[in-house]
C-alpha positions in Angstrom: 0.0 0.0 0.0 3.3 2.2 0.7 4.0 1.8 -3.1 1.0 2.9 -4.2 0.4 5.8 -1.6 3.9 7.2 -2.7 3.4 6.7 -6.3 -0.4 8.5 -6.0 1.7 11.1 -4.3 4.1 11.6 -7.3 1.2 11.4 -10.0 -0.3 14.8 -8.5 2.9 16.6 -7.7 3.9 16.1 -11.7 0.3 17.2 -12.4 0.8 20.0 -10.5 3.6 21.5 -12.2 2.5 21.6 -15.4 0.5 24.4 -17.2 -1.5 23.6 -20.1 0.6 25.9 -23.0 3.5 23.3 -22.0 1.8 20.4 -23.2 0.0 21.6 -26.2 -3.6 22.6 -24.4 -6.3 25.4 -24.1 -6.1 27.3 -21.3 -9.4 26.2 -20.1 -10.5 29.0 -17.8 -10.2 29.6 -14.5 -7.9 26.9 -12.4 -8.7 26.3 -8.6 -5.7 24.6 -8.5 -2.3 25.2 -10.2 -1.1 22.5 -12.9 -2.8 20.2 -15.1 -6.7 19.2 -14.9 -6.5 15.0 -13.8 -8.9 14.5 -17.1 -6.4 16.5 -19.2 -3.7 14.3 -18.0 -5.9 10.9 -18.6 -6.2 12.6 -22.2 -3.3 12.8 -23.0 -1.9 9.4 -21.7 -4.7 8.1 -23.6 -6.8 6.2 -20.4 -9.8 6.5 -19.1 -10.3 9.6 -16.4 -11.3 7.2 -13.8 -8.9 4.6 -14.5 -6.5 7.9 -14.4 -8.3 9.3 -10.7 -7.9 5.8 -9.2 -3.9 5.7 -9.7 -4.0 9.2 -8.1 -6.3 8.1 -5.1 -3.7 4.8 -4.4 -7.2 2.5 -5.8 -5.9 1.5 -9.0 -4.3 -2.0 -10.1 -0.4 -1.8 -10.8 -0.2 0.3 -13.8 1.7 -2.2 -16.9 4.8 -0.4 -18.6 2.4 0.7 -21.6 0.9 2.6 -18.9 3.7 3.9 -17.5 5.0 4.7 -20.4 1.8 6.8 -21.4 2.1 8.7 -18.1 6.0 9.6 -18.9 5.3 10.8 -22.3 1.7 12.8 -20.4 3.9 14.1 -17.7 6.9 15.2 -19.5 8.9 13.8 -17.4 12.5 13.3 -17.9 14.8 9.9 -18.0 15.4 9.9 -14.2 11.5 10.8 -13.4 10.5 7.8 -15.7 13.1 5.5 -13.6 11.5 6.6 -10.5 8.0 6.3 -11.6 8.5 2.3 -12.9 10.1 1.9 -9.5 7.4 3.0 -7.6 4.8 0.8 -10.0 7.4 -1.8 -8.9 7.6 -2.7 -12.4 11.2 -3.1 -14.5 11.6 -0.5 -17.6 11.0 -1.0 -20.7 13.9 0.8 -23.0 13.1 4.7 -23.4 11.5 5.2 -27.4 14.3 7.3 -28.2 16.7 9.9 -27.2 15.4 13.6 -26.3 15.6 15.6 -29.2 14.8 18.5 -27.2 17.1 21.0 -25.3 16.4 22.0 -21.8 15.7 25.9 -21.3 18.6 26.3 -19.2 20.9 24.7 -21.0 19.9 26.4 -24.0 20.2 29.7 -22.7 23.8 28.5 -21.4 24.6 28.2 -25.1 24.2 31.9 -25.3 26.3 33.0 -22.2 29.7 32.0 -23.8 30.1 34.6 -26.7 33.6 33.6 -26.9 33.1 29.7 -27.6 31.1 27.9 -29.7 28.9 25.8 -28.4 26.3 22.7 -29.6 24.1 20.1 -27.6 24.1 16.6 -29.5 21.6 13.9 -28.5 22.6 10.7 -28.3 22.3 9.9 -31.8 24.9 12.8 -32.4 22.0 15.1 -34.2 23.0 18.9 -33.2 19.8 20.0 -31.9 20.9 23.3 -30.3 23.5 25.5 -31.2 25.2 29.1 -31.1 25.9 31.8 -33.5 30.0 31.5 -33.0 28.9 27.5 -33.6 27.2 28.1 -36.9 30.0 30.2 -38.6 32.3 27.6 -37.4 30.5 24.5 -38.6 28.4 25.1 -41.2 24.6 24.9 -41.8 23.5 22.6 -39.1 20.2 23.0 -40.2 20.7 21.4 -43.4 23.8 18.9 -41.6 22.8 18.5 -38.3 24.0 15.2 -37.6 27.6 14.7 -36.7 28.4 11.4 -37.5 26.8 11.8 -40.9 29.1 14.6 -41.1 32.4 12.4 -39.8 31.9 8.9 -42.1 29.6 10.5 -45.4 31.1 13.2 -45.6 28.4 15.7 -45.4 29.5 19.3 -44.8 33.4 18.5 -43.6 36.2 20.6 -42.4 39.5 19.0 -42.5 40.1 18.4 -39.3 43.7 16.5 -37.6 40.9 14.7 -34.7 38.6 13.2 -37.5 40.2 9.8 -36.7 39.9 10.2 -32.8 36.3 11.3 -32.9 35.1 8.0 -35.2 35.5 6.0 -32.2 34.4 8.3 -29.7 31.2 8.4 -32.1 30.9 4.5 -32.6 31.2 4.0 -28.7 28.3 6.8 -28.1 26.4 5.3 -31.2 26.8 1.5 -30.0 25.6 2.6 -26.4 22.8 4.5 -27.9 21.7 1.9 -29.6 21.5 -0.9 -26.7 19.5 1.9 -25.0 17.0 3.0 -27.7 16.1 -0.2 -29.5 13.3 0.5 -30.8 13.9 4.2 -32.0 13.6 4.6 -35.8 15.1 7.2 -36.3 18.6 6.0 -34.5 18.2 2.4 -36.4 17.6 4.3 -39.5 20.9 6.4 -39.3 22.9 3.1 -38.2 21.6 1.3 -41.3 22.8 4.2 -43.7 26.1 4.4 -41.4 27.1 1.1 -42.2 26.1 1.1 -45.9 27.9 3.6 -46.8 31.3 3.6 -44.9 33.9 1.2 -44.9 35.4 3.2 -42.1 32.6 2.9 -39.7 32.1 -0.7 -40.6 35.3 -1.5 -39.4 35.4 1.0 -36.1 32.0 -0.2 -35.4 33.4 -4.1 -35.2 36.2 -3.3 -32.7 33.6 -2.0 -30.0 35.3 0.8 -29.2 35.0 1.9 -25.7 35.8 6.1 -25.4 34.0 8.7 -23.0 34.3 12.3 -24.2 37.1 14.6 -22.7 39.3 17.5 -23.2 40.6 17.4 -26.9 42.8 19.8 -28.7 42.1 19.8 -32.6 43.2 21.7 -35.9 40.8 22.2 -38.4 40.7 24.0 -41.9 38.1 26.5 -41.9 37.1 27.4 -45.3 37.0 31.5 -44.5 39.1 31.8 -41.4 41.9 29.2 -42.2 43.6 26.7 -39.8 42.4 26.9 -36.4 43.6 25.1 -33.3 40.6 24.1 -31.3 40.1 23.5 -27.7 37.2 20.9 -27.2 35.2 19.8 -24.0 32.4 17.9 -23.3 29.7 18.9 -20.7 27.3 15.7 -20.0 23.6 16.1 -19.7 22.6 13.1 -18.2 18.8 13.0 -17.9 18.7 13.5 -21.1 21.6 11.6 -22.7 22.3 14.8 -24.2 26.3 16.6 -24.6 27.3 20.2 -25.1 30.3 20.6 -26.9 32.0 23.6 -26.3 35.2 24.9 -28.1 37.3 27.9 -27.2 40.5 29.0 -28.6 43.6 30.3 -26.4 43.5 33.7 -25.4 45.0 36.3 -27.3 45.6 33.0 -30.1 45.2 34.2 -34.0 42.3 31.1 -33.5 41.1 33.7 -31.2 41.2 36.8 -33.1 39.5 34.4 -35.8 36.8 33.6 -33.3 35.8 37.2 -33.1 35.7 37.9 -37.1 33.5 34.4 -37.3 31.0 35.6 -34.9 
């Protein structure tokens, strides 16, 4: 009964923090309480509002991992909410659908606080799915190349760069863990599948398993305007969402730095 009590208890706290633009709805009118309406919630997990009110009230059955599942994706809640939530339906997780393909506010706004560096959040299929100015006159369209490994092994919007061979297997050991995690994504399997038919290269890396965890990196690349740069490159992990940002910064009073400021 504990179990249930707690996860009643965690249902309306999530509830209760979200506001109805956030998830796509009407306003509604007038709200006696803050957050999300319980039929709005049963909506949008696709159940029935009393099956819905009896998992809030600690009546319901133990909730199956479709229904968990339907409450995550309701609830927006994030990879370490979702663990909690099966744990308190005492019931094991199924893998996530996919990787977030969406960048936190802060982190975001992060991005923007560095007008020195260039910075990019990758998910953890290695699609750039944020990115800053400096970023975008150093790498390119990344609306029209977002995806880094694309970029790496098919050659899709490269910059000569001396790391190229380094960063294969760092991206075969992200793209090999990604893959055990989000089985059943499409979008992940479908950029494996054109991965490995059209590179030798990843073929080969991907059969050695590399293991590799991102780090500090110094790299030189040819940049097509500003010339050859020397690159500093660190990782910041974002691990509720599987998510990095990659930021790179050049040496102070460097010509990479002078460069920097004529790019942005």
């Amino acid at each position: 009964m504990v179990a249930r009590t707690e996860l009643a208890r965690f249902l309306r706290e999530r509830r209760a923090l979200l506001r109805p633009d956030a998830v796509g709805l009407p306003p509604g009118g007038p709200r006696r309480t803050p957050g999300l309406r319980r039929e709005e919630v049963a909506e949008l997990a696709n159940m029935s509002v009393d099956y819905y009110v009896r998992l809030e009230q600690a009546r319901g059955p133990h909730p199956s991992a479709r229904i968990l599942d339907a409450l995550t994706a309701a609830l927006r809640l994030d990879a370490a909410e979702r663990l909690h939530l099966f744990r308190l339906a005492g019931a094991s997780p199924t893998p996530p659908a996919g990787p977030v393909r969406r960048v936190r506010p802060y982190v975001s706004a992060l991005l923007h606080r560095m007008p020195e560096a260039a910075a990019v959040v990758t998910d953890a299929g290695y699609d750039v799915i944020g990115w800053n100015p400096l970023a975008a006159a150093l790498l390119g369209d990344l609306r029209a190349h977002p995806n880094l490994a694309r970029r790496r092994f098919l050659g899709e919007a490269p910059i000569a760069s001396s790391a190229y061979e380094e960063f294969g297997a760092v991206a075969v050991s992200r793209l090999r863990a990604a893959a055990v995690r989000y089985p059943r994504d499409r979008r992940l399997g479908s950029l494996l599948a054109e991965l490995h038919a059209g590179s030798e290269e990843f073929r080969q890396i991907w059969a050695s398993d590399p293991v590799r965890s991102p780090g500090h990196r110094v790299k030189t690349i040819d940049h097509p305007s500003a010339g050859r740069l020397r690159l500093n490159c660190d990782v910041l992990a974002v691990p509720d969402d599987d998510q990095q940002v990659v930021f790179v910064t050049a040496d102070p009073g460097s010509r990479t730095a002078r460069a920097f400021k004529a790019l942005a």
